[in-house]
C-alpha positions as CSV (number, residue, x, y, z in Angstrom):
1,X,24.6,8.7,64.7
2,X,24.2,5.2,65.3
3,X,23.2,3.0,62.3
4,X,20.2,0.3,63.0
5,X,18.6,-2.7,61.1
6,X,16.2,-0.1,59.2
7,X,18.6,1.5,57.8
8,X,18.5,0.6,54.2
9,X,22.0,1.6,51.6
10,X,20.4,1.2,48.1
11,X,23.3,1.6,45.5
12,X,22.3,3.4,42.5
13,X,24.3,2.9,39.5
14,X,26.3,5.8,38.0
15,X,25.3,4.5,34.4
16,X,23.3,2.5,32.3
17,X,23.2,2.0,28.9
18,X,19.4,1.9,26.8
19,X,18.6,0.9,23.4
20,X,15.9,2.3,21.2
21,X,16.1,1.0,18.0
22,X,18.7,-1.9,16.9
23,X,19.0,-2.4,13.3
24,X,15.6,-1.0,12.2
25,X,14.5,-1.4,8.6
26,X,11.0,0.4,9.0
27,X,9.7,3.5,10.6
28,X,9.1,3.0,14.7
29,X,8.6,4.5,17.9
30,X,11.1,2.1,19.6
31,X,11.3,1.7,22.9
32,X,10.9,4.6,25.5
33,X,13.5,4.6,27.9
34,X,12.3,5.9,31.9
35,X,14.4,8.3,32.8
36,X,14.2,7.4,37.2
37,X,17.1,9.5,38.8
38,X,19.1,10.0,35.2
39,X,19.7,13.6,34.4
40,X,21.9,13.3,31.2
41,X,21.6,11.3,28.1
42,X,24.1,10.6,25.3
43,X,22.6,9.1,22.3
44,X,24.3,7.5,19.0
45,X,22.6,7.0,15.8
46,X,24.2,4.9,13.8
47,X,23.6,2.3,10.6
48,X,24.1,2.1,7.0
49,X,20.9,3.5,6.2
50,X,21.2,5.9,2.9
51,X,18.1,8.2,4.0
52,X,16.3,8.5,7.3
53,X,14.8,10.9,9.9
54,X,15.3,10.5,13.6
55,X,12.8,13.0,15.6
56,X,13.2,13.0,19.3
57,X,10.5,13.3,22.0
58,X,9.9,13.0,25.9
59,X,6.6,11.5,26.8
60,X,4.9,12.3,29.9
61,X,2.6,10.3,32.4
62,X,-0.2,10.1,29.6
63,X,1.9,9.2,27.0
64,X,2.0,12.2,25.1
65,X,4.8,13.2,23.1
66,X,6.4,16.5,23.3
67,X,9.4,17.6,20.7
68,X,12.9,17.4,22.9
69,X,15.5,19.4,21.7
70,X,19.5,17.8,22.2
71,X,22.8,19.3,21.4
72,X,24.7,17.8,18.5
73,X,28.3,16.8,19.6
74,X,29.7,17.6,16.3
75,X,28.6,20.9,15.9
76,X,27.0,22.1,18.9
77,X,23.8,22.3,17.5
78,X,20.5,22.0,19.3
79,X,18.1,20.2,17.0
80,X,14.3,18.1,18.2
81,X,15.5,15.7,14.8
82,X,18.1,14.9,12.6
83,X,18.2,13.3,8.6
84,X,21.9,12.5,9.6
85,X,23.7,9.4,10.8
86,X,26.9,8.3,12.7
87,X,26.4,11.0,15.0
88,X,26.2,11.9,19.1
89,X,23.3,13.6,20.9
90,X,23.4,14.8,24.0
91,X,19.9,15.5,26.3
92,X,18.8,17.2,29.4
93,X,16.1,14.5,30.5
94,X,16.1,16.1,34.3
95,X,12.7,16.1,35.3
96,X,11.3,14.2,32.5
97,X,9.1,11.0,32.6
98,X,10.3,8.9,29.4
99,X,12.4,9.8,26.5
100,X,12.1,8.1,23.0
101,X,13.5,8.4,19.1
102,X,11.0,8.1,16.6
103,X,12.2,6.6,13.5
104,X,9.8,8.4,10.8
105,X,11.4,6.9,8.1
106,X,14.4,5.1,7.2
107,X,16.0,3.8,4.0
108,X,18.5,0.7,4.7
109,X,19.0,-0.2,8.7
110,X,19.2,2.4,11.5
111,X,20.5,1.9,15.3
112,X,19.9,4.3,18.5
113,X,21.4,3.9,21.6
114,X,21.8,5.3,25.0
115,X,23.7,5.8,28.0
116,X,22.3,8.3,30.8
117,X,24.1,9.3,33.7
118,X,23.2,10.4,36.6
């Protein structure tokens, strides 16, 4: 097949990493991160924070939230929140719209961050 001018090569990347909450000292929705073509998500939660609660969500066209249930990588658990920190998440966000972390409540600083593949 012969290639012509409107033949267009869009490169799209592998990877990218995301952050939804750096360093926060009060409860927050953070930022919602579009999921485009990504199909997995990894997520670290991280911070010195002596108390907090993470709850995870995808949000649809309308911006309503729905509880999204990840995999813990320490113990293999599936879980739509966590109280814990220093800890990996891993999501199926195939098909979804936006993802985002609510922080509900936090004691000290708290980070979340991304990287989705696709």
């Amino acid at each position: 097949m012969t290639e012509t001018t409107e033949n267009v090569v869009v490169t799209i990347p592998d990877k990218t990493s995301f952050i939804f909450h750096e360093t926060t000292t009060a409860p927050s929705e953070g930022e919602e991160f579009v999921v485009g073509h990504f199909r997995e998500l990894t997520v670290k939660i991280s911070g010195s924070s002596t108390s907090r609660e993470v709850k995870f969500y995808a949000v649809d066209e309308k911006g309503e939230k729905t509880p999204l249930s990840g995999t813990n990588k320490k113990d293999f658990q599936l879980g739509a929140s966590t109280l814990n920190t220093n800890e990996y998440w891993d999501f199926d966000i195939a098909g979804l719209f936006k993802v985002m972390f609510e922080v509900v409540s936090v004691n000290g600083d708290i980070s979340v961050k991304g990287i989705a593949v696709s």
